[in-house]
TORKOL-4160 file (C-alpha; in steps of 0.2 Angstrom, whole numbers, padded with zeros to 4 digits, m for minus):
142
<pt num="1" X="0964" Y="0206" Z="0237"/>
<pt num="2" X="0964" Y="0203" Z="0218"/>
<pt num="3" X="0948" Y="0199" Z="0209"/>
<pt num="4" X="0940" Y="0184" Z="0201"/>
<pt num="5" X="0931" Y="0184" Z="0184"/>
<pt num="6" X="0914" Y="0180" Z="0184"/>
<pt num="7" X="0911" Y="0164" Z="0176"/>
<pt num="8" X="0893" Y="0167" Z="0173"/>
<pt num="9" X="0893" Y="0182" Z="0166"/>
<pt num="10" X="0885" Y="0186" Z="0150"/>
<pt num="11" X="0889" Y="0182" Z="0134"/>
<pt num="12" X="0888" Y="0193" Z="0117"/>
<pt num="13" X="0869" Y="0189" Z="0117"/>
<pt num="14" X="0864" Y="0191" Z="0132"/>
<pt num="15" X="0863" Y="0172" Z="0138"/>
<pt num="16" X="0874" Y="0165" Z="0152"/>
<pt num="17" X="0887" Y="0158" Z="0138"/>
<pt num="18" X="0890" Y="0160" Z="0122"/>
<pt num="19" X="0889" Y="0149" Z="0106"/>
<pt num="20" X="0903" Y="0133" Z="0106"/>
<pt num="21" X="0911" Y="0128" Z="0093"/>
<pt num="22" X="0903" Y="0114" Z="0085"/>
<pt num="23" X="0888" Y="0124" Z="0087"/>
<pt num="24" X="0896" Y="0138" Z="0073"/>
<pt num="25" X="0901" Y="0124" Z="0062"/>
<pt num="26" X="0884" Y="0117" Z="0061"/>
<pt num="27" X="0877" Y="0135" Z="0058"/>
<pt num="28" X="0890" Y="0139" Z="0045"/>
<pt num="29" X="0886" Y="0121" Z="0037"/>
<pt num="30" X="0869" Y="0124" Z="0037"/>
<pt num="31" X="0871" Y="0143" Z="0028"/>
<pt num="32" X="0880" Y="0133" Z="0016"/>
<pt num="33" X="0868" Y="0118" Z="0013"/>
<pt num="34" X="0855" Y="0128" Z="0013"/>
<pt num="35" X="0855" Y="0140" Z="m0003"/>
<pt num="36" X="0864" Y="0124" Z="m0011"/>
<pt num="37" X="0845" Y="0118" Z="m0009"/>
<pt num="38" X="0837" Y="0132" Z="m0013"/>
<pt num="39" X="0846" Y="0134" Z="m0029"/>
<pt num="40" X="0843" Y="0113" Z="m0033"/>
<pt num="41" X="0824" Y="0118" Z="m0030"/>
<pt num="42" X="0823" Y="0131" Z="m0041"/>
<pt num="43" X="0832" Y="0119" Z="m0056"/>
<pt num="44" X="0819" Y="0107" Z="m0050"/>
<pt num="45" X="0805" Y="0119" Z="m0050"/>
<pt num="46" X="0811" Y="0126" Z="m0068"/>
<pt num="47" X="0811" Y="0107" Z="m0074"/>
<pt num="48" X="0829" Y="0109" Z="m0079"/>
<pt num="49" X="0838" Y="0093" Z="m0087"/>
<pt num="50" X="0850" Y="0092" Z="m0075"/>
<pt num="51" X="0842" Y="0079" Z="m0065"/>
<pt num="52" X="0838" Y="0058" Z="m0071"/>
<pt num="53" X="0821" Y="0053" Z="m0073"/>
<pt num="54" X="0819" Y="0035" Z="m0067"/>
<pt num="55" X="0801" Y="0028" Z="m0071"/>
<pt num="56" X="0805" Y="0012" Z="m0058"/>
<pt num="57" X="0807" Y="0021" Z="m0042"/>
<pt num="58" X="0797" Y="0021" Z="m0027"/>
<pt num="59" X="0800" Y="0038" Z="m0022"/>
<pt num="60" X="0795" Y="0045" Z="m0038"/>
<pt num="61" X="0790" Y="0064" Z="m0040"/>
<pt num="62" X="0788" Y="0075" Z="m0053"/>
<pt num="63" X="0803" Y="0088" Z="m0055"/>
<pt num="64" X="0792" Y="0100" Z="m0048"/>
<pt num="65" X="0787" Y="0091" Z="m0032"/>
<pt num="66" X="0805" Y="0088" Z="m0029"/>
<pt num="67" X="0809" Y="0108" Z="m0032"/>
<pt num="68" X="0798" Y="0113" Z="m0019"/>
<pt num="69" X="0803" Y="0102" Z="m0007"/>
<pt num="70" X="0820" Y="0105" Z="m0008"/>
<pt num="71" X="0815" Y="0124" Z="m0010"/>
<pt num="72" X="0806" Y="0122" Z="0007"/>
<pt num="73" X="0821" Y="0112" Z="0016"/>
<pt num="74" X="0834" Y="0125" Z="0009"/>
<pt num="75" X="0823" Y="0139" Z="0017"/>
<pt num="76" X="0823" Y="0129" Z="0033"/>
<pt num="77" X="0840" Y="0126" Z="0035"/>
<pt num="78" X="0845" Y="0144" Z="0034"/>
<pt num="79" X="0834" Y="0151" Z="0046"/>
<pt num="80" X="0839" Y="0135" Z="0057"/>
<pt num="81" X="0857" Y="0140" Z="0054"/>
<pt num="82" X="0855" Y="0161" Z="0057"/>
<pt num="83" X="0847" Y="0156" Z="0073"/>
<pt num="84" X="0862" Y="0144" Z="0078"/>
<pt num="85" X="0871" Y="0157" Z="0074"/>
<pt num="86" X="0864" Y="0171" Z="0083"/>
<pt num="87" X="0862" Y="0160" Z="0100"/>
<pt num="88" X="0844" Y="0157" Z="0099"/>
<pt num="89" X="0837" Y="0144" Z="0110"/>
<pt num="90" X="0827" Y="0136" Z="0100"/>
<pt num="91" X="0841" Y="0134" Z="0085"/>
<pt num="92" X="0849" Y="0119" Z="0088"/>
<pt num="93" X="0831" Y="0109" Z="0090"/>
<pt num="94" X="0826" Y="0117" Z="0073"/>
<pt num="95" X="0844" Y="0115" Z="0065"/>
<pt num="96" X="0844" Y="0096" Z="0070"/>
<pt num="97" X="0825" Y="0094" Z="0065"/>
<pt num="98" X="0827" Y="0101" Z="0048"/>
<pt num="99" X="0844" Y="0094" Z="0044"/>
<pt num="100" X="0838" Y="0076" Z="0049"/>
<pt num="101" X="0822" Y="0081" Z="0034"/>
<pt num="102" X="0835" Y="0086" Z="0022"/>
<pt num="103" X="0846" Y="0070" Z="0025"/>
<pt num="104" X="0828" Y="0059" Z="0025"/>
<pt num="105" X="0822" Y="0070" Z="0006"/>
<pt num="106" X="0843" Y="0068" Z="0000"/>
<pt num="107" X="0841" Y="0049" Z="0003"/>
<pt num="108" X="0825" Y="0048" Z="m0007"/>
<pt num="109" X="0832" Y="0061" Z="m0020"/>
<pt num="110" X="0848" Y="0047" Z="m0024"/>
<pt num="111" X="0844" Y="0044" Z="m0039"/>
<pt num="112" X="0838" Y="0059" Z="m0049"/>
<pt num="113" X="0855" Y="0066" Z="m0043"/>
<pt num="114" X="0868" Y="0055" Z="m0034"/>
<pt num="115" X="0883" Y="0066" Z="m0038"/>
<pt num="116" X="0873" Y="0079" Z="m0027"/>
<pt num="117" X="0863" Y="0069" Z="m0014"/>
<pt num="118" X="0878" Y="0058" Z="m0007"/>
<pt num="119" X="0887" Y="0072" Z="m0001"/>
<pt num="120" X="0873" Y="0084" Z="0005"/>
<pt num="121" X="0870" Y="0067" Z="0015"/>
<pt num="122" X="0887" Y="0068" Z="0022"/>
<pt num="123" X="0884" Y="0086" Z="0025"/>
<pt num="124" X="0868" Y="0083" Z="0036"/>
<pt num="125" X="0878" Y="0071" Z="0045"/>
<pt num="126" X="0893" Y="0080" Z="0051"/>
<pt num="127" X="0878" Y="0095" Z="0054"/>
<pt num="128" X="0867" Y="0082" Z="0067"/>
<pt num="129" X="0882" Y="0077" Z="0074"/>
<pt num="130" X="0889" Y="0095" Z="0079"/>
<pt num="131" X="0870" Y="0097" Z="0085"/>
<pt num="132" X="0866" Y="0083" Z="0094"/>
<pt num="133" X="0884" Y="0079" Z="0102"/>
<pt num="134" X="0887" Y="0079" Z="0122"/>
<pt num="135" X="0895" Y="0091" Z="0129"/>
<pt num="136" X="0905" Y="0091" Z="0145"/>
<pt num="137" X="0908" Y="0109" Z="0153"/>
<pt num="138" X="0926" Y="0112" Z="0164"/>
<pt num="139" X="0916" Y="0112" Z="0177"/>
<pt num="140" X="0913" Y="0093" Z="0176"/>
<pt num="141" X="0896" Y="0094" Z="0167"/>
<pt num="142" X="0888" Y="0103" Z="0182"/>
């Protein structure tokens, strides 16, 4: 008699599977977006002159507003992404509902910084896309 593995058995964390693939990308993109942010929110924040100042924008917030929000976002996205990334089961909600804020605030951020924002927005993309897509297990999706 030879013996089968278990196919339910726990994973590293304890749950019945452990983490996929696109669901590491996502947290690993999200530990990188997120101190990018951080640190734009601080230059923000500090009023630095790295950004445009458009007086014709419908957007339009002071330096300062903009710091904290970015601050705010940068902070959300790391804890979204440490919780992807330790399995938790409510990381992938978080992660998709705080990247989908930060590609909303990068769209309105174009143009004090389009050099930054376009490809943060790129970023948040492929991040909601390794969160949100459907996934079929070898079991036929049963």
């Amino acid at each position: 008699m030879t013996a089968t593995p278990n196919k339910t058995a726990p994973g590293p964390t304890g749950s019945g599977a452990g983490i996929d693939g696109a669901s590491q990308v996502a947290g690993a993109l999200m530990m990188l977006s997120g101190p990018l942010s951080i640190l734009v929110g601080a230059s923000g924040i500090a009023e630095d002159n790295l950004f445009a100042v458009s007086t014709r924008y419908v957007y339009r917030f002071d330096l300062t507003a903009w710091g904290v929000i970015h601050l705010v976002v940068g902070v959300g996205l790391v804890v979204a992404g440490l919780a992807i990334l330790m399995n938790k089961s409510w990381g992938r909600g978080a992660g998709v509902a705080v990247a989908g804020i930060s590609l909303i605030t990068q769209f309105m951020f174009v143009p004090y910084y389009p050099a930054w924002a376009i490809p943060v927005m790129a970023l948040d993309l492929v991040i909601l896309f390794a969160l949100t897509r459907f996934h079929v297990g070898a079991d036929g999706g049963r």
